[in-house]
N, CA, C and O atoms as a printed pandas DataFrame, in Angstrom:
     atom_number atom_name residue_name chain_id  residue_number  x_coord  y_coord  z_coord
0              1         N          UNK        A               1  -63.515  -40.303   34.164
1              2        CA          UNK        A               1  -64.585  -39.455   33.699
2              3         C          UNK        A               1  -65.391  -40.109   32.584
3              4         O          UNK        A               1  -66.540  -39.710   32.393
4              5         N          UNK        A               2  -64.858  -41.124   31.801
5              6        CA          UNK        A               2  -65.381  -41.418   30.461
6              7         C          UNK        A               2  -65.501  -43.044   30.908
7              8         O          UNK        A               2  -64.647  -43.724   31.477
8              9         N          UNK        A               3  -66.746  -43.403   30.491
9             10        CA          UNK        A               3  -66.535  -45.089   30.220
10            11         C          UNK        A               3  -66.562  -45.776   29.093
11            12         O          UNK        A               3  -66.556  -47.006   29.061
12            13         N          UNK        A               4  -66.603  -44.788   27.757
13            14        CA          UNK        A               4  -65.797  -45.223   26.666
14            15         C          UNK        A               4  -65.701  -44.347   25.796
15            16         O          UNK        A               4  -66.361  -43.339   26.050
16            17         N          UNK        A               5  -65.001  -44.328   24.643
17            18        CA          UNK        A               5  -65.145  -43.144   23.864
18            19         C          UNK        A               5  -65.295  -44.054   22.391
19            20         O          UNK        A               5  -64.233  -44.671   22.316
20            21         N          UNK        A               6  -66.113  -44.390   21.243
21            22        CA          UNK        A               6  -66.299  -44.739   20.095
22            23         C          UNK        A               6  -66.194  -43.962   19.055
23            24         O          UNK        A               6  -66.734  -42.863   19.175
24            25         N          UNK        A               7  -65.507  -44.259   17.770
25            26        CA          UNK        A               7  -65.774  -43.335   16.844
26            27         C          UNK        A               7  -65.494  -44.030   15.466
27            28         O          UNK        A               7  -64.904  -45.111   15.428
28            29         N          UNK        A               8  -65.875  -43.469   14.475
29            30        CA          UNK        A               8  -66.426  -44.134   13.218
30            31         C          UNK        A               8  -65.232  -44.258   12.561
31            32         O          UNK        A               8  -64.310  -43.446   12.640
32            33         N          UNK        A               9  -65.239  -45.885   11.511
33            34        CA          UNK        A               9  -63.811  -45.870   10.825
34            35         C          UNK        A               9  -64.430  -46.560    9.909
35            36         O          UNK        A               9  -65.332  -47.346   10.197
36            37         N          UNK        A              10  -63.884  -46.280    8.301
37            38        CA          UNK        A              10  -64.629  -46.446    7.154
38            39         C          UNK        A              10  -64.276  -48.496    6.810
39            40         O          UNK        A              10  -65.050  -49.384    6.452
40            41         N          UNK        A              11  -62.437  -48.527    7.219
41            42        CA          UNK        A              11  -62.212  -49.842    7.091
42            43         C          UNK        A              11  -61.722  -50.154    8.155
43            44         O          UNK        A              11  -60.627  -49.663    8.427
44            45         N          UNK        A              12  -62.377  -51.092    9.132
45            46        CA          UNK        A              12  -62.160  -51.333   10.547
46            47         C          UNK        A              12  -60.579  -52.423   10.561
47            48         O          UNK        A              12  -59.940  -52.467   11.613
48            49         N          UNK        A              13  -60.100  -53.209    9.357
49            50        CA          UNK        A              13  -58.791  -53.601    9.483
50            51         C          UNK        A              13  -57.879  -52.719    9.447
51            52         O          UNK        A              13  -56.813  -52.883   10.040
52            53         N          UNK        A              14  -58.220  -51.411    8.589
53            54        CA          UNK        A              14  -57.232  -50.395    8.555
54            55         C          UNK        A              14  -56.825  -49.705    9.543
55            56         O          UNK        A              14  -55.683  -49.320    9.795
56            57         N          UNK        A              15  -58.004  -49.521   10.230
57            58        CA          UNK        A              15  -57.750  -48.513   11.802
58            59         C          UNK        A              15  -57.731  -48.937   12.810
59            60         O          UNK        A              15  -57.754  -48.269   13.843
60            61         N          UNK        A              16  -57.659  -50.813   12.698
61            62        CA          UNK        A              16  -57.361  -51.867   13.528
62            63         C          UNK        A              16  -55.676  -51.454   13.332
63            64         O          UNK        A              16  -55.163  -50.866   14.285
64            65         N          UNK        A              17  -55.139  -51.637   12.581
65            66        CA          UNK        A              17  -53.173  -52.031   12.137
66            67         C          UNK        A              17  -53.242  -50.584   12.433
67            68         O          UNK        A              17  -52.207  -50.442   13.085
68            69         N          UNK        A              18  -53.556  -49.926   12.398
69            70        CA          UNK        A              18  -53.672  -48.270   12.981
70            71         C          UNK        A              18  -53.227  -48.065   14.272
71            72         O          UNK        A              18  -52.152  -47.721   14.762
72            73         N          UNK        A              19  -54.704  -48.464   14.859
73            74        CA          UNK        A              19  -54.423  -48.449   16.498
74            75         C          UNK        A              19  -53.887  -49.209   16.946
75            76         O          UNK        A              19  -53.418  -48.890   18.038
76            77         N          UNK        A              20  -53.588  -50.665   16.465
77            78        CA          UNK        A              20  -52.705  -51.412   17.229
78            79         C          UNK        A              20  -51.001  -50.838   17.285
79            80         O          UNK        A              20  -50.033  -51.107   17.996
80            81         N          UNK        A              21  -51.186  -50.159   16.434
81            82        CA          UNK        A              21  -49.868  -49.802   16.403
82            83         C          UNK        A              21  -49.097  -49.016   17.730
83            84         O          UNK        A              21  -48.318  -49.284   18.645
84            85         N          UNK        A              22  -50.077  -47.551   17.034
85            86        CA          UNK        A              22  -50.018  -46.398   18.231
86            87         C          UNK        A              22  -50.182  -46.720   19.955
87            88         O          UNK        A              22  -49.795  -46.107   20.951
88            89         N          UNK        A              23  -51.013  -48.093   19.737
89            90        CA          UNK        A              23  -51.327  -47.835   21.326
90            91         C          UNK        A              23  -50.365  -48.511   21.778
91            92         O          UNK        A              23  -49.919  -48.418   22.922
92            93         N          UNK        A              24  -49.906  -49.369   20.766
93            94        CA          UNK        A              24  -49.077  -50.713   22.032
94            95         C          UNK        A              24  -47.874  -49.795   22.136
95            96         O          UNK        A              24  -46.976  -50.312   22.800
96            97         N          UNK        A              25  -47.497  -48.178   21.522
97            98        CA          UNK        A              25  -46.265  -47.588   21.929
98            99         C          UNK        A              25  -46.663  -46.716   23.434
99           100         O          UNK        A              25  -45.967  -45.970   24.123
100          101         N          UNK        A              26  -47.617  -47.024   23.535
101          102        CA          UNK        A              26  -48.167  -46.451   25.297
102          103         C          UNK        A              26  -48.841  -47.591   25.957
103          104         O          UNK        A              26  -49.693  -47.433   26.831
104          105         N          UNK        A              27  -48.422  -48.807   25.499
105          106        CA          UNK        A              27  -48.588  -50.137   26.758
106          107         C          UNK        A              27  -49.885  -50.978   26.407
107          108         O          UNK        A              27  -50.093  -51.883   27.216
108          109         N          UNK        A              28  -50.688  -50.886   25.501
109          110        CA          UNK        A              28  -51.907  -51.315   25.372
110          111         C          UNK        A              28  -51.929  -52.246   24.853
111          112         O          UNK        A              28  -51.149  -52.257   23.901
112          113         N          UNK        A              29  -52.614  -53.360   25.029
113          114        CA          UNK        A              29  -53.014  -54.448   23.988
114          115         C          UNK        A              29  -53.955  -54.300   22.790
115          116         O          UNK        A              29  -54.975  -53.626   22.644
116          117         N          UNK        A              30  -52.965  -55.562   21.567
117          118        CA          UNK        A              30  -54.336  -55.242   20.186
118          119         C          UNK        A              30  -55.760  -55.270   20.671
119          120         O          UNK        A              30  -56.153  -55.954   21.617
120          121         N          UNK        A              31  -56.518  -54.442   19.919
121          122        CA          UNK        A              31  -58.008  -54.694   19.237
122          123         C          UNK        A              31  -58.592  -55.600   19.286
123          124         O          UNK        A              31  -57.868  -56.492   18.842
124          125         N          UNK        A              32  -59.935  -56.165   19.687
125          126        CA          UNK        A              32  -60.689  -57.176   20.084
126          127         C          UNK        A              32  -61.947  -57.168   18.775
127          128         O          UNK        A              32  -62.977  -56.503   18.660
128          129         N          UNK        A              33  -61.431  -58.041   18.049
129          130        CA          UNK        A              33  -63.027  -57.619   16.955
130          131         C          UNK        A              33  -64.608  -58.624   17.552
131          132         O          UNK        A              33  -64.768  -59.829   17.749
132          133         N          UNK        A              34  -65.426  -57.578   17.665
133          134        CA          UNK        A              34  -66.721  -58.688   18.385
134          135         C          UNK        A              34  -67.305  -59.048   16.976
135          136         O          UNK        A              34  -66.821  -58.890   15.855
136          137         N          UNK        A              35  -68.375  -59.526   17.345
137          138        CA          UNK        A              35  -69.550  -60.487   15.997
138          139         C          UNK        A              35  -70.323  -59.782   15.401
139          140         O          UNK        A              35  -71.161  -60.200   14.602
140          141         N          UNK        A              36  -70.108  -58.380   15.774
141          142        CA          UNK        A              36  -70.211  -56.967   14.887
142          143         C          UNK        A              36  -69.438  -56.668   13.816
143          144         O          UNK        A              36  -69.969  -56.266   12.781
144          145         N          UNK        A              37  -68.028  -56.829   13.923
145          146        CA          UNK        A              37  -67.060  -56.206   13.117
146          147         C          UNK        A              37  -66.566  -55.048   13.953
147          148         O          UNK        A              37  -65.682  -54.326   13.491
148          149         N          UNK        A              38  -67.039  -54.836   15.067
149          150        CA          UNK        A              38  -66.138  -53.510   15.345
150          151         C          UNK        A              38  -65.000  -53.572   16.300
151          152         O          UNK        A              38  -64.773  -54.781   16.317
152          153         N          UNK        A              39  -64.328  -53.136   16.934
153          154        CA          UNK        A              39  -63.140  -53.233   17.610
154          155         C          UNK        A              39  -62.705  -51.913   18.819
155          156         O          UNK        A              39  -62.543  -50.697   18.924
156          157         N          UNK        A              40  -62.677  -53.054   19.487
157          158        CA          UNK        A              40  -62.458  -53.172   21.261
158          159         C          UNK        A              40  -61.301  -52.804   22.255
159          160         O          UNK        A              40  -61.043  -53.703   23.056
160          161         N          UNK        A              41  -60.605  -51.736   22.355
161          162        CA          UNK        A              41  -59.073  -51.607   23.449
162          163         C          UNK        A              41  -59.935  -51.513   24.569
163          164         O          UNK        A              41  -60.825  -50.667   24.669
164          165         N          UNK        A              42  -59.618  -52.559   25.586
165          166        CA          UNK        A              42  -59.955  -52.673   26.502
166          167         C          UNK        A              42  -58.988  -52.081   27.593
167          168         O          UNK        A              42  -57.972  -52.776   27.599
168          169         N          UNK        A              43  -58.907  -51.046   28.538
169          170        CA          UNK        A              43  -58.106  -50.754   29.872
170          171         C          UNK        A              43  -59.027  -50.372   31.205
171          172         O          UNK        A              43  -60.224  -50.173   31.414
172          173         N          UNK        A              44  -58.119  -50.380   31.788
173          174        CA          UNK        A              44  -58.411  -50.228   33.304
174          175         C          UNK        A              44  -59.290  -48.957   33.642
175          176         O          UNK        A              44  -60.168  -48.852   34.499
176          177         N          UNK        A              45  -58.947  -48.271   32.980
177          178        CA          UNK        A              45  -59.563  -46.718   33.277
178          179         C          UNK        A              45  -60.677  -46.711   31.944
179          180         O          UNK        A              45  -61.086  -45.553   31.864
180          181         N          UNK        A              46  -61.325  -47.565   30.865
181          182        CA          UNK        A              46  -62.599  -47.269   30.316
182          183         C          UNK        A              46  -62.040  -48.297   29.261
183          184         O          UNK        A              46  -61.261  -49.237   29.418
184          185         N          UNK        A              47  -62.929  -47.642   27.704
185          186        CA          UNK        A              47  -62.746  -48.377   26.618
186          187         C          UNK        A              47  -62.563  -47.368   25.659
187          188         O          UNK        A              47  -63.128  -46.282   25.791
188          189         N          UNK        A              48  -61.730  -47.652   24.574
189          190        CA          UNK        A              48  -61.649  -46.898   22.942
190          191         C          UNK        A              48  -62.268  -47.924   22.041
191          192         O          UNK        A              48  -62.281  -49.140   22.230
192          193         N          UNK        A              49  -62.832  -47.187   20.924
193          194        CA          UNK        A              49  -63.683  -48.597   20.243
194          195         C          UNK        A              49  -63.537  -47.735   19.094
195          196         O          UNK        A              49  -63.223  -46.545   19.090
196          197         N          UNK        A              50  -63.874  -48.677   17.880
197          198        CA          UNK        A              50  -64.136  -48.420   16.196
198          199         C          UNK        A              50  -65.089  -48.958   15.562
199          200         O          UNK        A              50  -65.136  -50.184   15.658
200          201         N          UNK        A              51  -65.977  -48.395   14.860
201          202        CA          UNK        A              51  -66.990  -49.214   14.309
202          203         C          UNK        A              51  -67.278  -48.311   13.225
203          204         O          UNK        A              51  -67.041  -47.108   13.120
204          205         N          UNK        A              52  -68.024  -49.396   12.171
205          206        CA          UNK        A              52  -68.648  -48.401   11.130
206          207         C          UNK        A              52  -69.647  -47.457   11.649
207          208         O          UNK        A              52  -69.950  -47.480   12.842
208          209         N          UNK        A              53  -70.128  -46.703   10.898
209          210        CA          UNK        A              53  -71.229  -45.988   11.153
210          211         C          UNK        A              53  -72.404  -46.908   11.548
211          212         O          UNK        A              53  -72.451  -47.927   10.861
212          213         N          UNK        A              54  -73.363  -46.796   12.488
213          214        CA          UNK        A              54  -74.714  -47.634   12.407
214          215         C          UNK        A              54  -75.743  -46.967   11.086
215          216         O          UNK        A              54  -76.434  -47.657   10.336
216          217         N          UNK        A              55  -75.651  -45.806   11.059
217          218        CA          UNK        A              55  -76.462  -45.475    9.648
218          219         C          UNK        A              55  -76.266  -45.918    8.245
219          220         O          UNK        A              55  -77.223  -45.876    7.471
220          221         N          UNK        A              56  -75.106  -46.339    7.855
221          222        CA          UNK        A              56  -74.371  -47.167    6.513
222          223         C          UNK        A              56  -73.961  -45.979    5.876
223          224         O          UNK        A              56  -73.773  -46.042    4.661
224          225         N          UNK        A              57  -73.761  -44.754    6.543
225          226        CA          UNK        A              57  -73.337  -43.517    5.814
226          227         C          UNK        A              57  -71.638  -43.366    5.840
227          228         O          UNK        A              57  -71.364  -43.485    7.035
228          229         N          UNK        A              58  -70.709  -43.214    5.289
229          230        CA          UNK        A              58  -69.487  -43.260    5.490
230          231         C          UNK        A              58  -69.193  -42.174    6.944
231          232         O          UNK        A              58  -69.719  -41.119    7.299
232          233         N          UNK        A              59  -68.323  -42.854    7.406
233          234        CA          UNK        A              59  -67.144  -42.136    9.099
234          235         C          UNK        A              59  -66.993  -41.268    8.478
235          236         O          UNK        A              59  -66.750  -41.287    7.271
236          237         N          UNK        A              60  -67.115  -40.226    9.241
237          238        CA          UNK        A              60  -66.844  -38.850    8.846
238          239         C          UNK        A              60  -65.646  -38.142   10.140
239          240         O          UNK        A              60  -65.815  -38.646   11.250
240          241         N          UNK        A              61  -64.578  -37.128   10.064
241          242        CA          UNK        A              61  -64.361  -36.568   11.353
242          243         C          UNK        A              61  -64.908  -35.969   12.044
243          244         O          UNK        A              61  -65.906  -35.492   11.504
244          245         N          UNK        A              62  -64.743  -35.568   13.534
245          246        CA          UNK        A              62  -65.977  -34.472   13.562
246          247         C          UNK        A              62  -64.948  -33.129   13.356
247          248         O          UNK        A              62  -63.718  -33.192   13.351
248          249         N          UNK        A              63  -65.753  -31.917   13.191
249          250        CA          UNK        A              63  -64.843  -30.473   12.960
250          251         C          UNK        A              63  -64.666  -30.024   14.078
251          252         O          UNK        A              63  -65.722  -29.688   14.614
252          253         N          UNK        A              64  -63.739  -29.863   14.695
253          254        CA          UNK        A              64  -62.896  -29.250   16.070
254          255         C          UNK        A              64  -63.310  -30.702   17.459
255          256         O          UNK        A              64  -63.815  -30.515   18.566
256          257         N          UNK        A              65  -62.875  -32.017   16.851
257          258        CA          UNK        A              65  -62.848  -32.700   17.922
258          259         C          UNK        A              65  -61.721  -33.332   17.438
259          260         O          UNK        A              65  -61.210  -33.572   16.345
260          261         N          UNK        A              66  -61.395  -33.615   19.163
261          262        CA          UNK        A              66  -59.687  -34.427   18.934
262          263         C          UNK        A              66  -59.630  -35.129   20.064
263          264         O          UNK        A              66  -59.744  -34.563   21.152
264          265         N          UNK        A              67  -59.422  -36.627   19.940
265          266        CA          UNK        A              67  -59.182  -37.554   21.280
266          267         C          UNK        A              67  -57.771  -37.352   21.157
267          268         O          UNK        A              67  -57.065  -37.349   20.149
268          269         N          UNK        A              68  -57.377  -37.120   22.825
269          270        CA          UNK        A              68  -56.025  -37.041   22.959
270          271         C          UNK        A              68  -55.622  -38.586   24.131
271          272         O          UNK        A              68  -56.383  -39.024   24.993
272          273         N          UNK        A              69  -54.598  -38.983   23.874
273          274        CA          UNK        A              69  -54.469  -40.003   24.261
274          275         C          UNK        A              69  -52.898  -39.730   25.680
275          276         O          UNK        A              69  -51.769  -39.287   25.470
276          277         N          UNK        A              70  -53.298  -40.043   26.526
277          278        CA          UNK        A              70  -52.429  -39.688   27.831
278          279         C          UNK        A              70  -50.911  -40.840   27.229
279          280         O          UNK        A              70  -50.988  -42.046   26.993
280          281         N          UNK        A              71  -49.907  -40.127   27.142
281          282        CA          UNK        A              71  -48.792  -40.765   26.795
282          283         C          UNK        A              71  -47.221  -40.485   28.540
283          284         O          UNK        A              71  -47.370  -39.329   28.935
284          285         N          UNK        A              72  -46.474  -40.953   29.084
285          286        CA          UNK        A              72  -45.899  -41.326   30.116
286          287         C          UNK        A              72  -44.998  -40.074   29.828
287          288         O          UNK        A              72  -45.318  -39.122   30.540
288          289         N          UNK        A              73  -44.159  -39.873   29.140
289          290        CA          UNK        A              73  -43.295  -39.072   28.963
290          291         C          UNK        A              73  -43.488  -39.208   27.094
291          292         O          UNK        A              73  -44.047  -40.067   26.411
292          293         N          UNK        A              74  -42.394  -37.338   26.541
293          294        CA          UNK        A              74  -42.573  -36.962   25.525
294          295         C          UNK        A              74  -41.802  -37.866   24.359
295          296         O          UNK        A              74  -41.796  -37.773   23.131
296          297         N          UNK        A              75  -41.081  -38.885   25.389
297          298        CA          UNK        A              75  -40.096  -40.312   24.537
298          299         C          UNK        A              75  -41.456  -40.987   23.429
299          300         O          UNK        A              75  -41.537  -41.126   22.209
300          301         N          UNK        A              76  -42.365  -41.279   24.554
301          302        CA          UNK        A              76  -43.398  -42.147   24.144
302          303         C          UNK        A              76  -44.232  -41.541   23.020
303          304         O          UNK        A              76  -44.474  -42.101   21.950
304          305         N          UNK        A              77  -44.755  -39.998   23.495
305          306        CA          UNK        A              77  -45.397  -39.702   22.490
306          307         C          UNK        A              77  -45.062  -39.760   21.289
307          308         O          UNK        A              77  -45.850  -40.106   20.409
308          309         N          UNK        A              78  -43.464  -39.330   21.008
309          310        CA          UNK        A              78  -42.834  -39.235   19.466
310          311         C          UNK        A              78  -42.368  -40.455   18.979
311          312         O          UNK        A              78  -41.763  -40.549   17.911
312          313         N          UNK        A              79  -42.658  -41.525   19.817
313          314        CA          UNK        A              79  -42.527  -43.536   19.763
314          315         C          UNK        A              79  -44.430  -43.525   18.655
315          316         O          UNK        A              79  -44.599  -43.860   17.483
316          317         N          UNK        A              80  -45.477  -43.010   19.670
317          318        CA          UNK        A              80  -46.811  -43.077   19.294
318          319         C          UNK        A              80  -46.630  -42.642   17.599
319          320         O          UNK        A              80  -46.725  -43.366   16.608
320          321         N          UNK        A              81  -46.353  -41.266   17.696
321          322        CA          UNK        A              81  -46.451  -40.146   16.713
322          323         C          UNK        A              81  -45.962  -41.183   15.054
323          324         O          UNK        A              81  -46.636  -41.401   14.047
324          325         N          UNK        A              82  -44.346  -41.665   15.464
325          326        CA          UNK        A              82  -43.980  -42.204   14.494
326          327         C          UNK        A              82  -44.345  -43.713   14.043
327          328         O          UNK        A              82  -43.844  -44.304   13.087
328          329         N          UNK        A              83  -45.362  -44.230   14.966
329          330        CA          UNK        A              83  -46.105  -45.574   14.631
330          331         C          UNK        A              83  -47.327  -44.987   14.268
331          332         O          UNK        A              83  -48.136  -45.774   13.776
332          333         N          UNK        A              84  -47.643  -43.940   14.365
333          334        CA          UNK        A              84  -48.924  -43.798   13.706
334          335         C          UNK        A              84  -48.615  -43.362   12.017
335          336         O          UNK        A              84  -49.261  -43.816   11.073
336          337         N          UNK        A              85  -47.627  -42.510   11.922
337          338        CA          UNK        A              85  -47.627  -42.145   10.331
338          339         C          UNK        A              85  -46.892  -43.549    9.712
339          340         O          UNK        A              85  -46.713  -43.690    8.503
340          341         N          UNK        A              86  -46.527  -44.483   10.639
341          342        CA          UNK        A              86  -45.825  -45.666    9.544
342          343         C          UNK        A              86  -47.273  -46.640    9.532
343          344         O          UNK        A              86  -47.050  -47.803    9.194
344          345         N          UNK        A              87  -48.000  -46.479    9.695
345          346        CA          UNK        A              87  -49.412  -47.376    9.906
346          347         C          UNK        A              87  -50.404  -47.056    9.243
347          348         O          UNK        A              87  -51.445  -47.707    9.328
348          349         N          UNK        A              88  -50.254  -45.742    8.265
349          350        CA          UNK        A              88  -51.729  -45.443    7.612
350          351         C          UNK        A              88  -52.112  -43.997    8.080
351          352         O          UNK        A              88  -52.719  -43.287    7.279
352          353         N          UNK        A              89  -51.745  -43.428    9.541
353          354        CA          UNK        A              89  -52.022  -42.123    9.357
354          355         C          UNK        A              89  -51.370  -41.323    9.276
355          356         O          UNK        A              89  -50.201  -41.708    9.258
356          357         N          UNK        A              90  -51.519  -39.975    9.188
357          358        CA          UNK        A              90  -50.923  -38.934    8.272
358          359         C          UNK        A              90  -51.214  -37.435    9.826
359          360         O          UNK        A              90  -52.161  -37.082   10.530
360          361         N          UNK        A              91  -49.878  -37.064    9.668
361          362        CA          UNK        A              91  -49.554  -35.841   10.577
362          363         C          UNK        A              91  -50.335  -34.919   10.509
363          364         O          UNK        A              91  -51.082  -34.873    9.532
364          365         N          UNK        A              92  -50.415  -33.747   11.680
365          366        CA          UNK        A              92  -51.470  -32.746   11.263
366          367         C          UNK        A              92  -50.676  -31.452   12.398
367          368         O          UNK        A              92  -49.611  -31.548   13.009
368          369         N          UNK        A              93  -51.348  -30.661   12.376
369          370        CA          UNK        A              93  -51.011  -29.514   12.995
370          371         C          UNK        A              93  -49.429  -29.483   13.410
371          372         O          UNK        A              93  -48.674  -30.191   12.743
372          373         N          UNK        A              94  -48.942  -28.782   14.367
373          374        CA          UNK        A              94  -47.714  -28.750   14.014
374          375         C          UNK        A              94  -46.435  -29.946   14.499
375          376         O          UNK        A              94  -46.887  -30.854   15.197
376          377         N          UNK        A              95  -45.265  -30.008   14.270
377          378        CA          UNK        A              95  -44.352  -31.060   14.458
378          379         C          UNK        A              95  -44.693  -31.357   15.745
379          380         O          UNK        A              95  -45.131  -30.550   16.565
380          381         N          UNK        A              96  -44.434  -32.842   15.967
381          382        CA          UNK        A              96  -44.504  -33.275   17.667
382          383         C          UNK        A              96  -43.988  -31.931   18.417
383          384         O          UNK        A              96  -43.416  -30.948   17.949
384          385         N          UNK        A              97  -44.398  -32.236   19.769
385          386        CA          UNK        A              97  -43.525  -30.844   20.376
386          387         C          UNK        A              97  -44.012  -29.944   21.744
387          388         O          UNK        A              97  -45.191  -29.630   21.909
388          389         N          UNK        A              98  -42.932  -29.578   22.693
389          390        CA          UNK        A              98  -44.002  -28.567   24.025
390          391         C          UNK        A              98  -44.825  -27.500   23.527
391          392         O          UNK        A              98  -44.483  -27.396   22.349
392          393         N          UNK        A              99  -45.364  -26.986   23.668
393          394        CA          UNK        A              99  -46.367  -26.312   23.663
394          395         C          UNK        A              99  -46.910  -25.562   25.130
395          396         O          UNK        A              99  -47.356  -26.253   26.045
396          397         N          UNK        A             100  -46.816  -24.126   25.223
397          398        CA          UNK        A             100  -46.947  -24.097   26.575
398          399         C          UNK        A             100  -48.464  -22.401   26.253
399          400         O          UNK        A             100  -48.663  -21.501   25.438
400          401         N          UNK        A             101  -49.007  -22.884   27.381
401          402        CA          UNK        A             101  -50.281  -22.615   27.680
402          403         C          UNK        A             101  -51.233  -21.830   28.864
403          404         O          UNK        A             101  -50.620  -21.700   29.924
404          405         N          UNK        A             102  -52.288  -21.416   28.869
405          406        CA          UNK        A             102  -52.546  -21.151   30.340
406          407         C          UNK        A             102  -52.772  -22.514   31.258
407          408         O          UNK        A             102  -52.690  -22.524   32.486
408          409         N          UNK        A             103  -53.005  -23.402   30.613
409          410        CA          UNK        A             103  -53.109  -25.246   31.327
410          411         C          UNK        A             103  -51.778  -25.649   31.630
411          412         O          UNK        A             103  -51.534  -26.712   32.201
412          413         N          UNK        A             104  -50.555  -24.507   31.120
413          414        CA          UNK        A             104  -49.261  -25.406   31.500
414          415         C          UNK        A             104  -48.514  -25.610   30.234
415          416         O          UNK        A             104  -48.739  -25.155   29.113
416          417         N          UNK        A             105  -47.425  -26.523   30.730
417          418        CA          UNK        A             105  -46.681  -26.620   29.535
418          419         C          UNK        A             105  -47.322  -28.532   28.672
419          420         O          UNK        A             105  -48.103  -29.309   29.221
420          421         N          UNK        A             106  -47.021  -28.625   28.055
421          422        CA          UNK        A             106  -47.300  -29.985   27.222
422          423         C          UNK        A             106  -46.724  -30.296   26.200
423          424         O          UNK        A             106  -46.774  -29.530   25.239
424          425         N          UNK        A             107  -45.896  -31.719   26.116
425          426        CA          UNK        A             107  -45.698  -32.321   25.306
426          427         C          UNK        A             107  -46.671  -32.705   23.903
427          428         O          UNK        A             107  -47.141  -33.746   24.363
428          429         N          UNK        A             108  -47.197  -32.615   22.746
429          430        CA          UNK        A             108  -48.267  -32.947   21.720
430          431         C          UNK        A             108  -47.368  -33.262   20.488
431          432         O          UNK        A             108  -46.394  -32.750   19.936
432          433         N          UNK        A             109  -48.455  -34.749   20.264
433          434        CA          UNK        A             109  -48.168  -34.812   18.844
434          435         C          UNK        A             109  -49.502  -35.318   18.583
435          436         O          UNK        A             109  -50.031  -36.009   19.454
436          437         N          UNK        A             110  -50.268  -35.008   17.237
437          438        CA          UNK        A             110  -50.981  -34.928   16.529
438          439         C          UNK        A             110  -51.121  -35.506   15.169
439          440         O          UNK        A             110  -50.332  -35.192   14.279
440          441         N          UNK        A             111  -52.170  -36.402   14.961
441          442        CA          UNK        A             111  -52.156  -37.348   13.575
442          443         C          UNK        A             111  -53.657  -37.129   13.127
443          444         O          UNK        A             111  -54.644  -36.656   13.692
444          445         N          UNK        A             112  -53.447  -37.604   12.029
445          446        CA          UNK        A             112  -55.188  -38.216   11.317
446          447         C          UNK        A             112  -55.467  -39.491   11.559
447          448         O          UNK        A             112  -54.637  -40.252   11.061
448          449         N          UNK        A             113  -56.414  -40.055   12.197
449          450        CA          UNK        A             113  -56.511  -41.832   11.566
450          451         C          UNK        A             113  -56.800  -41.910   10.024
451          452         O          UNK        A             113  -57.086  -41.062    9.179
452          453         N          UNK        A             114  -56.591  -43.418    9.994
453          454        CA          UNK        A             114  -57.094  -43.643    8.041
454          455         C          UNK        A             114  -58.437  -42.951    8.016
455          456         O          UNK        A             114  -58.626  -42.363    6.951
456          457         N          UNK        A             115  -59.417  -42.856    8.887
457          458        CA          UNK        A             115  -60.755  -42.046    8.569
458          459         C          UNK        A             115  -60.623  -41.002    8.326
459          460         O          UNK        A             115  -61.183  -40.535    7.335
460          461         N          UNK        A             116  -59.783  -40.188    9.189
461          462        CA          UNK        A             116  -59.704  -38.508    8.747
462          463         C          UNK        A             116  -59.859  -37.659   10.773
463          464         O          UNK        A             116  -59.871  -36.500   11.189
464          465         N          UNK        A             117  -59.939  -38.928   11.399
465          466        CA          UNK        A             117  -60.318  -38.553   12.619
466          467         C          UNK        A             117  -59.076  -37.807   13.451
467          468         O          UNK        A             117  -58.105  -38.551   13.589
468          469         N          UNK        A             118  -58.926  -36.477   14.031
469          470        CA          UNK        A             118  -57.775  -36.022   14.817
470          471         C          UNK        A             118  -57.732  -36.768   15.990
471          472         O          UNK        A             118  -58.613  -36.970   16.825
472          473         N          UNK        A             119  -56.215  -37.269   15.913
473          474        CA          UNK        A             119  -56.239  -37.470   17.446
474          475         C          UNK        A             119  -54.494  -37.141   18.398
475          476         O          UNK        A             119  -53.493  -37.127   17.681
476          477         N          UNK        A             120  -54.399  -37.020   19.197
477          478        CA          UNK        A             120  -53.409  -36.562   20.105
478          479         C          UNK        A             120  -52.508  -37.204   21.058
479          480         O          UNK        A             120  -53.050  -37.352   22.153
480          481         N          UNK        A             121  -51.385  -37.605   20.999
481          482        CA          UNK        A             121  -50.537  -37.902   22.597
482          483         C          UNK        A             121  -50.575  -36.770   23.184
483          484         O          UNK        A             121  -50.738  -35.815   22.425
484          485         N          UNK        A             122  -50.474  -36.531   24.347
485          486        CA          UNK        A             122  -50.259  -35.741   25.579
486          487         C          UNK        A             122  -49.573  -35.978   26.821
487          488         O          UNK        A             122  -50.259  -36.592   27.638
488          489         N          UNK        A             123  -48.367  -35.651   27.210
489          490        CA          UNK        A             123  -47.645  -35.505   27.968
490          491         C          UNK        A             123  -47.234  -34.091   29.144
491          492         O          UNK        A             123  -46.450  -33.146   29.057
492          493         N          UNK        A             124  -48.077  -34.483   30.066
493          494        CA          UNK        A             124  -48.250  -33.035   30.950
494          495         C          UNK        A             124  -46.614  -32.746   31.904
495          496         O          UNK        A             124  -46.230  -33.308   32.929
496          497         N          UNK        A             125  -46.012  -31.790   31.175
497          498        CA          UNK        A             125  -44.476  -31.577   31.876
498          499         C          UNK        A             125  -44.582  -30.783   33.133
499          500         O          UNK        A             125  -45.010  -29.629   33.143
500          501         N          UNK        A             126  -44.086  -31.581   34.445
501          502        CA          UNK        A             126  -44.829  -30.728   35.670
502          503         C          UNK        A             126  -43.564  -29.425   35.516
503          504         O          UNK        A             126  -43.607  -28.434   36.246
């Protein structure tokens, strides 16, 4: 559905050792920095990217947005969860955990990046 998703990070080494962290606990390779400064996860199914702002205004979060990131099973997500708070970001809403819904039941865990940005593992329990 998506062919990439970008979003603003105030220090792009910080939310580089960030994401390299979290992702390589769901299979991904490090961050690609181009002749921009910004940074590149390249996969099969699209792209995640980081960059400063183009306006020179500081990354801001947005209010009620959250990239959730597709994790294999709920092993992985709480593998993600705990490489993300040892890397710079900081927990948010409630403990890793199912969560069940009119969409079903789901595995979630939930962090801040160093920007302040929400983001999510997700594990859909059939």
């Amino acid at each position: 559905m998506f062919s990439h998703i970008m979003i603003g990070a105030n220090d792009i080494q910080a939310s580089k050792k960030f994401y390299d962290a979290i992702l390589a606990e769901l299979g991904h390779k490090p961050g690609v920095i181009d002749e921009k400064g910004r940074c590149f996860y390249f996969t099969d199914q699209g792209i995640f990217a980081l960059t400063t702002p183009i306006n020179g205004e500081p990354a801001s979060h947005g209010n009620g947005t959250t990239i959730g990131f597709a994790a294999a099973n709920p092993e992985q997500a709480k593998a993600w969860h705990a490489a993300g708070v040892a890397n710079g970001g900081s927990a948010c809403e409630d403990a890793p955990g199912v969560r069940e819904g009119a969409i079903g039941k789901l595995y979630l865990a939930y962090l801040r990046d160093p920007s302040g940005n929400k983001i999510c593992a997700l594990h859909r329990i059939a």
